[in-house]
C-alpha positions as CSV (number, residue, x, y, z in Angstrom):
1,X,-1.5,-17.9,29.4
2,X,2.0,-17.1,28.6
3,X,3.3,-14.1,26.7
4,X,6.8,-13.4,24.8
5,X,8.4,-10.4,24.5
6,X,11.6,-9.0,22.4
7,X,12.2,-5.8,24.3
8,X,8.7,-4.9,24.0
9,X,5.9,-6.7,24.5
10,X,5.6,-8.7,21.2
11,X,3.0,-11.8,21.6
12,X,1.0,-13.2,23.9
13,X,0.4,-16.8,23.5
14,X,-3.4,-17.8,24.0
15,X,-4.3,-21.3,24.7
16,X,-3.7,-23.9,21.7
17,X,-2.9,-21.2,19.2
18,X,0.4,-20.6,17.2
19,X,1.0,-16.8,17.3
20,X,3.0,-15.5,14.7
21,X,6.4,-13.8,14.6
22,X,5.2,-9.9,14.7
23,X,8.1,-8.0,13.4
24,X,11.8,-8.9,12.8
25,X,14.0,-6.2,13.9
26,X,17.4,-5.3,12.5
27,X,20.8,-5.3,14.1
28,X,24.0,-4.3,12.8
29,X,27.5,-4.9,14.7
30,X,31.5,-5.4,14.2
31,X,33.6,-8.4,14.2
32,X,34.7,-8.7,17.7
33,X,31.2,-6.5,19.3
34,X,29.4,-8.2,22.0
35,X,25.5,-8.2,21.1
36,X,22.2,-9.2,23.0
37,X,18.9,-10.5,21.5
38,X,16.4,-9.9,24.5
39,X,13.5,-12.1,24.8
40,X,10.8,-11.6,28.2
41,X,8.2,-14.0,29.1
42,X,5.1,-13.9,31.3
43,X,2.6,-16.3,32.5
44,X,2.7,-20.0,34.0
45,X,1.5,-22.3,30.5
46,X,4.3,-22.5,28.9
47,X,7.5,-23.9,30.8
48,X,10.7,-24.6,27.8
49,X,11.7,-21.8,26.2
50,X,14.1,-21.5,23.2
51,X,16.3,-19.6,20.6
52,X,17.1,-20.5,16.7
53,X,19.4,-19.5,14.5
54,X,18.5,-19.8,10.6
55,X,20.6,-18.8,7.8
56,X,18.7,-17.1,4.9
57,X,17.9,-20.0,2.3
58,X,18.7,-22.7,5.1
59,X,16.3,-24.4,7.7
60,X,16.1,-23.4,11.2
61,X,18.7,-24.6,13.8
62,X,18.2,-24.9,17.6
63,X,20.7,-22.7,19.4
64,X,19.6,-23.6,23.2
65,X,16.5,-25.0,25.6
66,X,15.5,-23.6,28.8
67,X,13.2,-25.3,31.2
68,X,12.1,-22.8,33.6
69,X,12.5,-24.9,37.0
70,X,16.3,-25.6,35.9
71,X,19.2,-22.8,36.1
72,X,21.1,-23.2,33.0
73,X,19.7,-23.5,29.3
74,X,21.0,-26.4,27.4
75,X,22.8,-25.8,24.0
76,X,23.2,-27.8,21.0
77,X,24.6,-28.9,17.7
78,X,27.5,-26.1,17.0
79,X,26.6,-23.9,19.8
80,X,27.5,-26.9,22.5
81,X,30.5,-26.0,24.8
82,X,31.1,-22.4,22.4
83,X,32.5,-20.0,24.7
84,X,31.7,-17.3,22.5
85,X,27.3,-18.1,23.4
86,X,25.1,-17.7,26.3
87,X,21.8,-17.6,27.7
88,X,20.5,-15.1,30.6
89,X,17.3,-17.4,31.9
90,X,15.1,-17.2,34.8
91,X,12.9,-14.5,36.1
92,X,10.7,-14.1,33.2
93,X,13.9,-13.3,30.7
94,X,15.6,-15.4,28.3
95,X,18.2,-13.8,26.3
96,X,20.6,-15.0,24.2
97,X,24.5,-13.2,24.6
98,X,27.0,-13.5,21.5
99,X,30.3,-12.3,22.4
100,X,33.5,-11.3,20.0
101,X,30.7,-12.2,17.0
102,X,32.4,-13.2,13.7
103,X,31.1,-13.0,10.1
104,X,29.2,-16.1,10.4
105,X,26.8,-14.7,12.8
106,X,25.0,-13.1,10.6
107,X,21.6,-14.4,10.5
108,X,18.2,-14.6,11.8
109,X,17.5,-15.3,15.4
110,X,14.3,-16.9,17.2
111,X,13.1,-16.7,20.3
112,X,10.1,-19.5,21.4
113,X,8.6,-21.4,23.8
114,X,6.6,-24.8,24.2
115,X,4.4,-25.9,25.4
116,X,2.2,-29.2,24.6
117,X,4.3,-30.1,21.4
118,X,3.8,-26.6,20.0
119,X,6.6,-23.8,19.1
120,X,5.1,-20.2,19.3
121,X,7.6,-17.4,18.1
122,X,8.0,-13.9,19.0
123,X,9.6,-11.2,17.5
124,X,13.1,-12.2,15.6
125,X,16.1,-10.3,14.9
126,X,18.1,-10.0,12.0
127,X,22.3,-9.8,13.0
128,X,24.2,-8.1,10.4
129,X,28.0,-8.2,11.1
130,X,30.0,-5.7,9.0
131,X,33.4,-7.2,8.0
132,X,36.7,-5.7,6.9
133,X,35.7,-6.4,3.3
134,X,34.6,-3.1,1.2
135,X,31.1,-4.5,0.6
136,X,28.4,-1.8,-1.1
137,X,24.6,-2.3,-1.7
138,X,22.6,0.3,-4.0
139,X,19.6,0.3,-4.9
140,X,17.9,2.9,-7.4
141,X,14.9,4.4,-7.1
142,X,12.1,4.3,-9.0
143,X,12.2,7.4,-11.2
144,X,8.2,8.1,-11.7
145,X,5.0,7.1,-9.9
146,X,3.2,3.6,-11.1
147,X,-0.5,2.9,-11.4
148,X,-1.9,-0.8,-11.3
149,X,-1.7,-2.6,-14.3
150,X,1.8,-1.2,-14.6
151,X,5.0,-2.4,-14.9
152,X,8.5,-1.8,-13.5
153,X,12.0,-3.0,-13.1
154,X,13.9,-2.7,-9.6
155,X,17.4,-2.8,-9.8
156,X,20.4,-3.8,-7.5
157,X,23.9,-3.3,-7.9
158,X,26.4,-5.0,-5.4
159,X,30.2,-4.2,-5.1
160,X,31.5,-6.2,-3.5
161,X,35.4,-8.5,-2.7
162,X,35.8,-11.3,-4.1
163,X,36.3,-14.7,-2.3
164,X,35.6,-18.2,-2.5
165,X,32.2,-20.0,-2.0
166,X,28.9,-19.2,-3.7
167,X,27.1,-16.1,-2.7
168,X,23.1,-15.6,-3.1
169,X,20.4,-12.6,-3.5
170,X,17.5,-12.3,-1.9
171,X,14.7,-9.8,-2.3
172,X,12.7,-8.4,0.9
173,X,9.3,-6.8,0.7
174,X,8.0,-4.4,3.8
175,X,4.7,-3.1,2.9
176,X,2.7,-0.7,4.4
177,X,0.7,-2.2,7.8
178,X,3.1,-5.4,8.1
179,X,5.4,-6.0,10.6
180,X,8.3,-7.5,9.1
181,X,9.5,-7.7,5.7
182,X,9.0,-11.0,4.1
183,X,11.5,-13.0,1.3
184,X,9.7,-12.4,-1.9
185,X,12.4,-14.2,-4.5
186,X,16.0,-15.1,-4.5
187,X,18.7,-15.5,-7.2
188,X,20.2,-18.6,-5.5
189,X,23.9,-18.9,-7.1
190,X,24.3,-15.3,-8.5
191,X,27.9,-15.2,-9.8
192,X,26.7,-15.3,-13.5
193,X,25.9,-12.0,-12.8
194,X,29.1,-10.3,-11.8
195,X,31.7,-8.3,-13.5
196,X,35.1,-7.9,-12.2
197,X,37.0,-4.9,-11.9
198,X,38.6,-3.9,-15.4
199,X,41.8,-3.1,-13.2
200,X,44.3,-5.2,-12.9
201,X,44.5,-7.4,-9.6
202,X,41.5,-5.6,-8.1
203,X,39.8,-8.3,-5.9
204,X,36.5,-6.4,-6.5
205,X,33.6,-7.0,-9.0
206,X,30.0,-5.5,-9.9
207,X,27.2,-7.5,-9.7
208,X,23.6,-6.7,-11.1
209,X,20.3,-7.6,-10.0
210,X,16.9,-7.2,-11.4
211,X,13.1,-7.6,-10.0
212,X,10.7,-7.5,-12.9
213,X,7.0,-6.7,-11.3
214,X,4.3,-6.6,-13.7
215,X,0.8,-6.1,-14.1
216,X,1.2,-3.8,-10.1
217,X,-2.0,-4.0,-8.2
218,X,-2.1,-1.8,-5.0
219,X,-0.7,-4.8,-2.7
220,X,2.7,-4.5,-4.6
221,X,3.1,-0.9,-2.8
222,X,6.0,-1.0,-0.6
223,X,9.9,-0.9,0.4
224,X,11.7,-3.5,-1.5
225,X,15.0,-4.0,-0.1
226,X,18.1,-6.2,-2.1
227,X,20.4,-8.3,0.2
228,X,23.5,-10.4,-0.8
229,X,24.7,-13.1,1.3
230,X,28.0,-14.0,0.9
231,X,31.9,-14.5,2.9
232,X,29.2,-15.3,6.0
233,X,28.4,-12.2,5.3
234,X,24.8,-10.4,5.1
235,X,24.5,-7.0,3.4
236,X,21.2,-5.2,2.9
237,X,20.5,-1.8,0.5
238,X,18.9,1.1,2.1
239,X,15.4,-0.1,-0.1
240,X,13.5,1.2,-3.1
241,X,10.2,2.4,-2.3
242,X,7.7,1.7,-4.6
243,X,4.6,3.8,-4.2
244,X,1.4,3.0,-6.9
245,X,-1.3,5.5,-7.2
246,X,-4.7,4.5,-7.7
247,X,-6.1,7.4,-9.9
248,X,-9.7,5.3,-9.6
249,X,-10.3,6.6,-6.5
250,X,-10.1,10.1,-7.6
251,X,-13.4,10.2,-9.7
252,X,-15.3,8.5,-6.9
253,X,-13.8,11.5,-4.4
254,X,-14.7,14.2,-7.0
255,X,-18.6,12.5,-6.9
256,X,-18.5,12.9,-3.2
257,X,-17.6,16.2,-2.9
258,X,-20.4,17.3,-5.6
259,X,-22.7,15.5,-3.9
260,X,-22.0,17.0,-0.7
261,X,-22.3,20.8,-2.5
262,X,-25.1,19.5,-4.0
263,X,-26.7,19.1,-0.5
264,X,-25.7,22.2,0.8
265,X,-26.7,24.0,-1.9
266,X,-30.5,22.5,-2.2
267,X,-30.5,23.1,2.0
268,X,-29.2,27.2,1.4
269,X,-32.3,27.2,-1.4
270,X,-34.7,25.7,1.3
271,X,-33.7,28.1,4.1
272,X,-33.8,31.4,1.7
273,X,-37.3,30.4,0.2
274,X,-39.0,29.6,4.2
275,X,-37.7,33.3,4.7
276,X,-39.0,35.1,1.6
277,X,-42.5,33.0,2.1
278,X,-42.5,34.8,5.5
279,X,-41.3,38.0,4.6
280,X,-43.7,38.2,1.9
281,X,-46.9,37.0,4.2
282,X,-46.0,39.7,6.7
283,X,-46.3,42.1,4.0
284,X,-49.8,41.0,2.8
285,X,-51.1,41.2,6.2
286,X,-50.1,44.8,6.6
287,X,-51.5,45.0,3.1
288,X,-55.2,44.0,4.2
289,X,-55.3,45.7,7.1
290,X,-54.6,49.2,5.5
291,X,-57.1,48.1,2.9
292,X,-59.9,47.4,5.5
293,X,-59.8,51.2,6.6
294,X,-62.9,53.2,6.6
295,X,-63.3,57.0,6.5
296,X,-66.5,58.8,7.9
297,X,-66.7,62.8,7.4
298,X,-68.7,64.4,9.4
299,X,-70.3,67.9,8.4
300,X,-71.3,69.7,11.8
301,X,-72.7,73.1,11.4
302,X,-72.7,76.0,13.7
303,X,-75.8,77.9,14.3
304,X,-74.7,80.4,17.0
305,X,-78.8,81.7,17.1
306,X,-80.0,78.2,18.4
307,X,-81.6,78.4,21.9
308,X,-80.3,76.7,25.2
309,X,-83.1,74.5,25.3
310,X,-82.6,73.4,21.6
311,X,-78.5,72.8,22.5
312,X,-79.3,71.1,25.4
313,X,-81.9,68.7,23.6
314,X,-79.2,67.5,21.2
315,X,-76.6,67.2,23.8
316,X,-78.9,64.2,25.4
317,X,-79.5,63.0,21.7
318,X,-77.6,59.7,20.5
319,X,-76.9,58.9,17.0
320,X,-76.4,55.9,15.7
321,X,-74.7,54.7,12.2
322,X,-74.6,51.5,10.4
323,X,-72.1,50.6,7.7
324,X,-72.1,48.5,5.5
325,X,-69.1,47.2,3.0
């Protein structure tokens, strides 16, 4: 079989099976930085190997091929004769090289292979390219803790340039155990939104965004991050976390734990009462025996006139005595 890797090892491709991006990692440069999205392969099933480039809201669009017999990858569409793009191939590596990057290289890039009219992904990377603009994401956190069946309101506030063009929202979700945050709801055209600065001539302006979430279950739990796309430009907040408590499982942890001092107790009862049954027969056995005791007195009397042949007669005598309870 035939396995991709993005720096790490990230999938390995069984026979006829898609496998599924497993993370998308995030990468931030300047206008004018040189950056490169690794990608390794292993194995001998699958041969052409390939990179996309997809713009958030926008379908997919094939960056370059690479057949693994052949030296150079082949590029297309935009990407065709750019200077500025290239591919490291061979030798179980195909990464993709942008140099002096510009604002409209932010996005999301793939790396694949094929192999019997399939495309199987591993990881992705996100390229964020700061501009000159003053461009500002915050996000608020969420003040108390939630339970499910509540509801809550996440907010975003962008400050941001102005400039020409249409500019969009989107809203990620990372949750707990998932490797890579997925688009959960966008605001398409946003500019309905905005406020500009009060001063006079400022180019910037204020723009709000809200997430209603209601009726939370415990899936909802999770980082919630606001990005704007706009100028070419991609601009993420540093996330609201949204934690929900499930007070349900508290009760059910509280009947455990009696149950288990329940169990401890009953075997602490059964262990004292086996010892005090024993301690008790042991008594009662010492009891009877000093019971059972006999006493004989004897009354011997000495006659000091009684002849030697008398004394000798009872010396050969034996008595004998019986008794009876």
């Amino acid at each position: 079989h035939t396995a991709l890797y993005a720096r790490k090892c990230i999938a390995c491709l069984p026979d006829n099976t898609v496998a599924q991006s497993l993370a998308i990692r995030l990468m931030s440069a300047n206008v004018g930085d040189t950056v490169t999205l690794h990608c390794f392969y292993e194995g001998n099933l699958a041969m052409h190997f390939l990179w996309y480039k997809q713009h958030f809201g926008y379908n997919p669009q094939l960056i370059s091929t690479f057949y693994e017999y052949e030296k150079n990858a082949i590029f297309y569409h935009d990407f065709k004769g750019n200077p500025r793009v290239s591919v490291e191939s061979g030798n179980g590596i195909n990464h993709l090289k942008i140099s002096d990057v510009q604002l409209s290289d932010s996005a999301e890039y793939y790396c694949g292979s094929s192999y019997s009219s399939m495309v199987e992904f591993a990881e992705g990377y996100i390229l964020l390219v700061k501009g000159s603009r003053n461009t500002t994401v915050v996000q608020q956190p969420v003040s108390e803790s939630v339970q499910p069946g509540d509801s809550v309101t996440l907010n975003c506030t962008i400050h941001t340039e102005t400039c020409a063009g249409e500019h969009s929202v989107y809203w990620f979700r990372h949750g707990s155990g998932e490797y890579h945050p997925g688009i959960i709801y966008t605001h398409g055209d946003s500019s309905d939104h905005c406020e500009k600065s009060p001063e006079a001539g400022s180019p910037t302006q204020s723009c709000v965004y809200n997430l209603p979430k209601r009726n939370l279950t415990l899936s909802d739990a999770g980082t919630y991050y606001c990005a704007v796309a706009s100028c070419g430009e991609m601009l993420f907040g540093n996330g609201t976390k949204l934690d929900i408590k499930d007070n349900g499982a508290e009760p059910i942890l509280l009947v455990y734990c009696l149950s288990a001092s329940l169990g401890l107790s009953f075997i602490l009862i059964t262990v004292l009462g086996s010892f005090m049954y024993k301690m008790n027969k042991r008594k009662c056995l010492h009891c009877r025996d000093a019971d059972s005791l006999h006493y004989v007195a004897l009354n011997l009397s000495n006659k000091k006139n009684r002849s030697r042949r008398q004394r000798s007669n009872m010396e050969e005598e034996t008595v004998y005595s019986g008794i009876r309870q």
